[in-house]
Each structure stands twice: as structure tokens, then as C-alpha cells.
C-alpha positions in Angstrom: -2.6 -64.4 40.5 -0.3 -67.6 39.4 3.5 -67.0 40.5 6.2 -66.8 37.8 9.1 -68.7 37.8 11.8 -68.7 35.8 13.3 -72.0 35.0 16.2 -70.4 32.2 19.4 -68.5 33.2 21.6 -66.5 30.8 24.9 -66.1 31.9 26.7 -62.8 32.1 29.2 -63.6 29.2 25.9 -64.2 27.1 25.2 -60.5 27.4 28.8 -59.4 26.8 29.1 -61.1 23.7 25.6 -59.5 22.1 27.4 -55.9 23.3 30.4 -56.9 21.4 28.4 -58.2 18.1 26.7 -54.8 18.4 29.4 -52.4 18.8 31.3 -54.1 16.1 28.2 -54.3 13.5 25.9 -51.2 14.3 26.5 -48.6 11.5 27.1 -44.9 13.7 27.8 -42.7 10.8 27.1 -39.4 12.5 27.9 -38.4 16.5 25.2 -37.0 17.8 25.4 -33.1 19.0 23.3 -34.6 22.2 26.5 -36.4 23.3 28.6 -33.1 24.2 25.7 -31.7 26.3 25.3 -34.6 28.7 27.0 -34.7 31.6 28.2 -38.3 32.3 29.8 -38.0 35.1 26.1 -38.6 36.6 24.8 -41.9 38.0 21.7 -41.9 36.3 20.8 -40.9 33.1 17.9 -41.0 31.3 17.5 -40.4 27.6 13.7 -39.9 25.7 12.3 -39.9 22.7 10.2 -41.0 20.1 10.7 -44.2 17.8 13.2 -44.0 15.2 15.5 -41.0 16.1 18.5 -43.2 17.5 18.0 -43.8 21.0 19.4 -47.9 20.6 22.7 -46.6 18.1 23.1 -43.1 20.6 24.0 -45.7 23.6 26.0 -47.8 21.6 27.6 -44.9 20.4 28.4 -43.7 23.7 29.8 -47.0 25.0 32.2 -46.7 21.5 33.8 -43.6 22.6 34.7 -44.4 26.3 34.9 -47.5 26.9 37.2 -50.8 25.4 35.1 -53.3 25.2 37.9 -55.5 26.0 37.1 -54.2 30.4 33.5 -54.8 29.9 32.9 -51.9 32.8 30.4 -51.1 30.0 27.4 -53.0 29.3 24.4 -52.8 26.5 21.2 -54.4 27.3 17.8 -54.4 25.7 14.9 -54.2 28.6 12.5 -55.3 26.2 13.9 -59.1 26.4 12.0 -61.5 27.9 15.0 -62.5 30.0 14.1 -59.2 31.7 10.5 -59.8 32.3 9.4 -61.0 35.9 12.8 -60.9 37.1 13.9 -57.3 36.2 17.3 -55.9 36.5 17.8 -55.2 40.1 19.7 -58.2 40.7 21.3 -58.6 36.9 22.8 -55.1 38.0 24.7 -56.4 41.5 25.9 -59.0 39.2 27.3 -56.8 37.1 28.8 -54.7 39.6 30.5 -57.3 41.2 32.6 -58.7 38.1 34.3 -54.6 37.7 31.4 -53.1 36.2 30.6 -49.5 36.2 28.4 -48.7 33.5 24.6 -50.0 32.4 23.3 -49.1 29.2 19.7 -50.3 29.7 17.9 -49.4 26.3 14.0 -49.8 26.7 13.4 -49.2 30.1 10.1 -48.7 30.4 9.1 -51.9 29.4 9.9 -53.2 32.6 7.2 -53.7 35.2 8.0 -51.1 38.0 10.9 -50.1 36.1 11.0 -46.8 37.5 11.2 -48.2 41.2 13.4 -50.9 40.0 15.9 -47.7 38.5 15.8 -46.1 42.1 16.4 -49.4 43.9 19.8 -49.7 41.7 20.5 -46.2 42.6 20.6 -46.8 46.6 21.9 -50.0 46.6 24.7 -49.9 43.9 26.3 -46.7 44.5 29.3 -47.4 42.0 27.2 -47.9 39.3 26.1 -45.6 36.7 22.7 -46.3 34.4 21.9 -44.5 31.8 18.5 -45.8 30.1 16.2 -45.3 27.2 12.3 -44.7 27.1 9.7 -43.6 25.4 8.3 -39.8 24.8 5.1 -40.6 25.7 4.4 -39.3 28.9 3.8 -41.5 32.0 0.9 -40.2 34.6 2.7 -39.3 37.8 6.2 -39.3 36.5 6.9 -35.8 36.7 6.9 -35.7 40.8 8.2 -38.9 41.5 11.4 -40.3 43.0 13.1 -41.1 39.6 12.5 -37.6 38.2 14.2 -36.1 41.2 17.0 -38.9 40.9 17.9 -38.9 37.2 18.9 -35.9 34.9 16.8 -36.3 31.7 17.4 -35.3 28.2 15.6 -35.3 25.2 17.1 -37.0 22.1 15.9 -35.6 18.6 15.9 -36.7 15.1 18.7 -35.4 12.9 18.9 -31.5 13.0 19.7 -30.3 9.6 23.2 -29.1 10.3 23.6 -33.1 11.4 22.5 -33.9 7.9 24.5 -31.9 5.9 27.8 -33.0 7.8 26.7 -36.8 6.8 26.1 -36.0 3.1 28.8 -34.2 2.4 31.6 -35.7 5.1 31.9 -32.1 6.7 32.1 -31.5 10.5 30.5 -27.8 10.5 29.7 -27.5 14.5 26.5 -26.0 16.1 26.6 -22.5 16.8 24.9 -20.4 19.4 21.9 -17.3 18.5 24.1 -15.0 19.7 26.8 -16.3 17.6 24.6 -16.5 14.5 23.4 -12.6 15.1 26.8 -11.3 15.7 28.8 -13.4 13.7 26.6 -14.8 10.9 29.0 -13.0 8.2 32.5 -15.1 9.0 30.4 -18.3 10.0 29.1 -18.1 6.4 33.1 -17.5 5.1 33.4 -20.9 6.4 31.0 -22.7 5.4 29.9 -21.9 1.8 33.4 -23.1 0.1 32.8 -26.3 1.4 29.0 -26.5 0.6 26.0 -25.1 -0.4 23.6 -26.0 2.0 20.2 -25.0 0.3 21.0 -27.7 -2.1 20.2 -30.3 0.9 17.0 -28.3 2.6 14.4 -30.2 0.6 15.6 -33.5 0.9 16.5 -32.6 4.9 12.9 -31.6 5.0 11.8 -35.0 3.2 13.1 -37.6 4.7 16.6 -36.3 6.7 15.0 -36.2 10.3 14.6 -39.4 11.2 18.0 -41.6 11.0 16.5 -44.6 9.5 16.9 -43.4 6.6 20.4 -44.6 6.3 19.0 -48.5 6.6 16.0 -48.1 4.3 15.1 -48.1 0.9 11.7 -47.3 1.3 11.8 -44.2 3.7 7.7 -43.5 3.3 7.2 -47.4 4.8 9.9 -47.2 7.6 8.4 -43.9 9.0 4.7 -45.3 8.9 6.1 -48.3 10.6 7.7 -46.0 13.3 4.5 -44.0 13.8 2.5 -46.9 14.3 4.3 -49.2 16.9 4.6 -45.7 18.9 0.6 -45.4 18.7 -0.1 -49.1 18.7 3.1 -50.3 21.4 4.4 -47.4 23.1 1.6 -45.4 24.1 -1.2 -48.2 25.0 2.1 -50.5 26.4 2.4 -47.1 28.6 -1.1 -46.5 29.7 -1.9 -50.1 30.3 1.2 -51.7 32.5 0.1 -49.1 35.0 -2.7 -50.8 37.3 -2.6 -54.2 35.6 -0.7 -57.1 36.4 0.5 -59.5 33.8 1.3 -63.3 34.2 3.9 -65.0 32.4 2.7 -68.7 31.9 5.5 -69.8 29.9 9.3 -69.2 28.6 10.9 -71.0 25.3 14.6 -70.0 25.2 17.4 -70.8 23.2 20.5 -69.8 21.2 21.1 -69.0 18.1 24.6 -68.6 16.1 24.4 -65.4 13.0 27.4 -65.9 10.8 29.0 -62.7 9.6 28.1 -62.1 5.9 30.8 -63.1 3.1 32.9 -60.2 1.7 32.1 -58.0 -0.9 31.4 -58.7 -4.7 30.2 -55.7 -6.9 26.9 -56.2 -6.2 26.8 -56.0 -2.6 29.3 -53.8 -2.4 27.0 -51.3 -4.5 23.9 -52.2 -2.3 25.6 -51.7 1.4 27.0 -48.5 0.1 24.0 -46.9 -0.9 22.4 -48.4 2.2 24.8 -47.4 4.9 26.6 -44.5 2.6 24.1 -43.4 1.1 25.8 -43.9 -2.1 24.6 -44.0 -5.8 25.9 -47.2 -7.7 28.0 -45.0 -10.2 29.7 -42.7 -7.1 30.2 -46.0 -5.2 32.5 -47.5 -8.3 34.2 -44.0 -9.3 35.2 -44.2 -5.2 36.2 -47.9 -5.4 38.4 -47.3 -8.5 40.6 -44.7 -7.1 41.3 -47.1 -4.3 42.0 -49.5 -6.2 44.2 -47.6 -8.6 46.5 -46.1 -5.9 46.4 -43.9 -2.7 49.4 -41.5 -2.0 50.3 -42.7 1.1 53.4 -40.5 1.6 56.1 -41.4 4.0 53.7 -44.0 4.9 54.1 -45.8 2.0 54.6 -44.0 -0.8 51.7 -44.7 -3.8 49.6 -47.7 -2.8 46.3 -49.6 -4.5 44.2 -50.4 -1.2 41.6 -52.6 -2.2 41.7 -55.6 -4.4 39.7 -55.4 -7.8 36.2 -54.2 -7.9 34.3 -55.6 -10.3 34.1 -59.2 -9.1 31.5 -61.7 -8.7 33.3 -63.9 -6.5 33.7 -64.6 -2.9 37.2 -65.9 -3.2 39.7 -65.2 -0.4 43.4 -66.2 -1.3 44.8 -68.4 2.0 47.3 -65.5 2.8 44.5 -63.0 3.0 42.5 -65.2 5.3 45.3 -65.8 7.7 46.1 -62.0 7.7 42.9 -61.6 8.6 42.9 -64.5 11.7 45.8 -62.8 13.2 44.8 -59.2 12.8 41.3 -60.5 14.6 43.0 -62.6 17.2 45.6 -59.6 18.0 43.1 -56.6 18.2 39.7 -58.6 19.9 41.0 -62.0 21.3 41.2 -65.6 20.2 37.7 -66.3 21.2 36.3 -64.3 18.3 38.4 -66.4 16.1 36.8 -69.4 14.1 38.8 -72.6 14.5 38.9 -72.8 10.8 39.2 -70.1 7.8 35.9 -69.0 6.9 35.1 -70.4 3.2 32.3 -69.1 1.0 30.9 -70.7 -1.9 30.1 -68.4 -5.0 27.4 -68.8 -7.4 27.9 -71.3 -10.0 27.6 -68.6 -12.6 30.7 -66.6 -11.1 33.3 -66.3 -13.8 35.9 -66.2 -10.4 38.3 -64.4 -12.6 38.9 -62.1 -9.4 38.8 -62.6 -5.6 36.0 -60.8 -3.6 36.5 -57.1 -2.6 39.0 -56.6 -0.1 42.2 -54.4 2.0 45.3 -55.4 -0.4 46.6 -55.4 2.4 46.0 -55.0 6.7 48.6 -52.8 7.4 46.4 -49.8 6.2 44.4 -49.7 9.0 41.7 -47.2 8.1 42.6 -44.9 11.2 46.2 -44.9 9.9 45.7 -43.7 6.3 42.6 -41.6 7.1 44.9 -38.5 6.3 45.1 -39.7 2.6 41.9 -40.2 2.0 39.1 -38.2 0.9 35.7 -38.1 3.0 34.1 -40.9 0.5 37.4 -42.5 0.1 37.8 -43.0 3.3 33.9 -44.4 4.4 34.0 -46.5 1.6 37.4 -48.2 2.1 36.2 -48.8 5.9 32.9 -50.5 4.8 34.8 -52.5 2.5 37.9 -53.2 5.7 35.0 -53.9 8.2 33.0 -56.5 6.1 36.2 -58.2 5.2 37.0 -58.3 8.6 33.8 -59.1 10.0 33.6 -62.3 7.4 36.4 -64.3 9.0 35.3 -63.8 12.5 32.8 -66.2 14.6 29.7 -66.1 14.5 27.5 -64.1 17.3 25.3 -66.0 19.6 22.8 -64.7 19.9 20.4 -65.4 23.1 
């Protein structure tokens, strides 16, 4: 068997700045009900499931809730790199440990060689750390009366449960109830619920295509799900059944970085398609929305009556000078002046932009979404922070990317 030797090194701040990128650019519309039934306080953690119910944007979400990115005691990393393979992450994770760091996110697990051994082996010799990790439902032979299994605490992470679907199409926050709260209760549960929605209106469309979250990022739901289905037949399961007993040499490495530049602001048009991609809004519902922000907000002692956003019906990707520096110094205040471009950020538009109007925008970045959230309605409010993020997000650097 020919040895494997790495000849490329990533370093740490590499793998801080991809967590950053993510947290700041993965869409987490709904909190999973999984979240309040873990108990974090343990070391390690292991979450399973199948392909496409969230297992990558439940971490992220996780490491959103607790922890300022800004520490870094919490870390996001992807198993399935190749930085990972042949060297695993036994000694990535001391490394961690000794600049502060307390928690691991390591998403794909299982497609590390020996990954289970290599969790255990952080376990012992790391005893400050806490790893919580990602794999597959597929079951492993042996795994059930091994060391991990009496190690880890294990829970099972499913696809959106209809209650989880009605709160993200209607902007509700109805909570899970118990079977004995359902039989003894079911008359005053259903006093609270039925003003604010009917839910038999969404059962067919739950039942169609509301399980799996990926919905929310594609168009063409029937494709997506196939896709899912067959990298967990085609990957997942023979990746599973096949690293056991085999050995695998890796003959060579190509590495590099690469820089993504944050998309420009809004015009109408994209503002119309990232809506109904990440909002699940339709084009008409999107504008109605973006109007009354535009119009005015009563923003009472706050502000009194305010129009937060620029015009909507643009074509141009325009950004007036004081809006960009607003921008550089709201970025460099809340994340830090590495994630702010020497230079204003300058897109071109189209030739055939009339340019009448600048692109979609805040009017102005003193309404932080958080702080006007109590003015807003539910679509109000998710579409003015699409439109705050982007804007935001388009005068920062770029991500590198490893």
C-alpha cells in the first residue's frame, strides 16, 4: 500500500472565515423543534439522517444561536473535504482547542476513514471540547455496540413536520404539543390556532413537497428530491458498505483558493426571484410587500412614519456614495475591518438600464431589522431583511474560499 503524504496545509483562519461566509449567507428560515430537545451541555453529539432534511443548515443554525462568531469557540467544518482525508481531524481538533475553542461542528462525519475511532480519540484526549457531528441514516454494521454508540447521545433529525410548515408559510410560531395535551386539551388548542389559520388549506401541498426543506432553494422540487434519493443510494449507502474493509490511497492533491464575491443588490427582477426562492413568495405578493415598505412604516416613538426601502421597480445596480459608506461603516462596526473591501464595491448595470432609480435598498441603516421588527408584519418583516442582508452582503469582501 503507497503512503500518503500531504504536501498542502490550510491554516486555521482558513476555516474560520468559510464558518463566517456561511453563517452570514445560509438561508435558516425555520428553527427546528429538534433544537429544544437536545441536550448540549454534552460532549458529543451526533445528529442522523437522511439527505436533504437539514442536517448542514441545523448545525449552522445551532452555532447562530449560541455562539458570536466574533470568539470563534465555535467552529463549522465539512468532513467530506479533501483537506480531511488521510489526515483526519484528530489533530485539526487539538489545534482548535488550543487557540480557545470549545465547540466542533463536524458535518459529514462519516466520510472519514475510521471516523468513528477518530470521534472517540477526540473524546479522551480533548476533554474541553465538545463535537457534535453529522452522518448518514444508513446504518453501519457493528455500530450499534461499539465505543462511539456508548460515548455519544444520538438523535435523529427529520424533514419538516407539518406543524413546521405551516409556521413558515404563514409566519406563525404555533408550538408542538404533547398527546396528552391534544386529548385533553384539543378544544382551547384549536381557539388558538384557527383565527390565525386554517391549516387544511396547507395539508396537500405539506404532503407534496413540504417535508423535505429543499424546497425553499428549488424551483424544480420533483428534480431536487430525485437528486437527494439517488446520491443516498448511489454515495451514502455503497460509500458506507465499502470504506469498511478497504483501504484507499490518495495519489495526488491539487489545492487552491478561490475568492466568491457577494452578489450586487437588488433590482426588481432579482428581488422577485430570491423572494420566491428563499420566501417562498409569488411575484405579485413580493411587490404588494415591497410597496408598503417603501411607502411608509409606522415606526412610533422610534421614528414616527418612515419609507424603509428605496424604490422598487428598478433596473439598476446603482448605489449613491453616502449609501455605500453607510454601509462600510455599519460592516466594519458590527464584523470587523477585515470583512471590509479596501474600496466601495461598484456594479455595472446592463446597458439597457434606464438607471432612473438606484438598486433596492434600507433608506436608511438605522432600521436595523431586529429594531423595527415590532412594526412590521411577518412578510414585511422577511422581506425587508432579504432586501437589508443582500445590501449588506454586496459591499462586504469577498469569501475565500479553500
Amino acid at each position: 500500500m503507497q503512503n500518503v503524504t500531504f504536501s498542502f496545509y490550510l491554516p486555521m483562519e482558513t476555516f474560520f472565515q468559510n464558518h463566517a461566509y456561511m453563517l452570514e449567507h445560509t438561508n435558516l428560515p425555520v428553527r427546528r423543534a429538534l433544537m429544544d430537545s437536545i441536550d448540549w451541555s454534552y460532549r458529543l453529539i451526533g445528529i442522523r439522517g437522511p439527505r436533504g432534511v437539514g442536517r448542514t443548515s441545523f448545525l449552522l443554525q445551532y452555532a447562530k444561536e449560541h455562539f458570536d462568531v466574533r470568539l470563534r469557540q465555535c467552529l463549522y467544518i465539512n468532513c467530506n473535504s479533501f483537506y480531511f482525508q488521510g489526515r483526519g481531524v484528530v489533530e485539526f481538533a487539538g489545534n482548535f482547542v488550543a487557540q480557545g475553542g470549545l465547540v466542533l461542528l463536524m458535518d459529514q462525519a462519516f466520510k472519514l476513514s475510521d471516523w468513528r475511532q477518530q470521534l472517540c480519540e477526540c473524546y479522551h484526549k480533548y476533554p474541553r471540547l465538545r463535537i457534535v457531528y453529522t452522518t448518514t441514516s444508513v446504518p453501519q454494521e457493528g455500530a450499534d455496540d461499539d465505543e462511539l454508540s456508548r460515548l455519544a447521545r444520538t438523535y435523529v433529525l427529520h424533514g419538516f413536520s407539518f406543524r413546521e410548515y405551516v409556521n413558515l408559510q404563514t409566519g406563525n410560531d404555533f408550538r408542538a404539543y404533547s398527546i396528552e395535551e391534544l386529548l385533553n386539551n384539543h378544544e382551547q388548542i384549536l381557539k388558538t390556532i384557527l383565527p390565525k389559520v386554517r391549516p387544511w388549506q396547507y395539508f396537500q401541498e405539506y404532503l407534496h413537497h413540504g417535508y423535505f426543506p429543499f424546497f425553499l432553494e428549488s424551483r424544480n422540487f420533483t428534480e431536487a428530491l430525485l437528486k437527494a434519493m439517488n446520491n443516498m443510494i448511489e454515495v451514502d449507502v455503497l460509500f458506507t458498505k465499502s470504506v469498511a474493509g478497504n483501504n484507499f490511497t490518495v495519489s495526488d492533491i491539487k489545492t487552491g483558493k478561490k475568492t466568491k464575491n457577494p452578489a450586487p443588490p437588488f433590482t426588481t427582477s432579482t428581488l422577485q426571484q430570491e423572494a420566491s426562492r428563499k420566501l417562498n413568495f409569488q411575484s405579485q405578493r413580493t411587490m404588494r410587500v415591497a410597496q408598503e415598505l417603501y411607502e411608509g412604516i409606522n415606526l412610533g416613538s422610534d421614528g414616527g412614519v418612515q419609507g424603509l426601502i428605496t424604490y422598487m421597480r428598478t433596473d439598476s445596480l446603482r448605489i449613491s456614495a453616502e449609501a455605500q459608506n453607510a454601509a462600510r461603516d455599519y460592516i466594519v462596526e458590527k464584523y470587523g475591518d477585515k470583512y471590509c473591501p479596501e474600496n466601495p464595491r461598484v456594479y455595472k448595470s446592463k446597458a439597457s438600464a434606464q438607471d432612473a432609480h438606484e438598486a433596492i435598498r434600507p433608506s436608511s441603516l438605522k432600521h436595523d431589522p431586529q429594531k423595527v421588527k415590532k412594526h412590521l408584519s411577518t412578510d414585511q418583516y422577511r422581506l425587508y431583511k432579504l432586501i437589508w442582508d443582500r445590501f449588506i452582503a454586496s459591499q462586504m469582501e469577498g469569501a475565500e474560499l479553500a
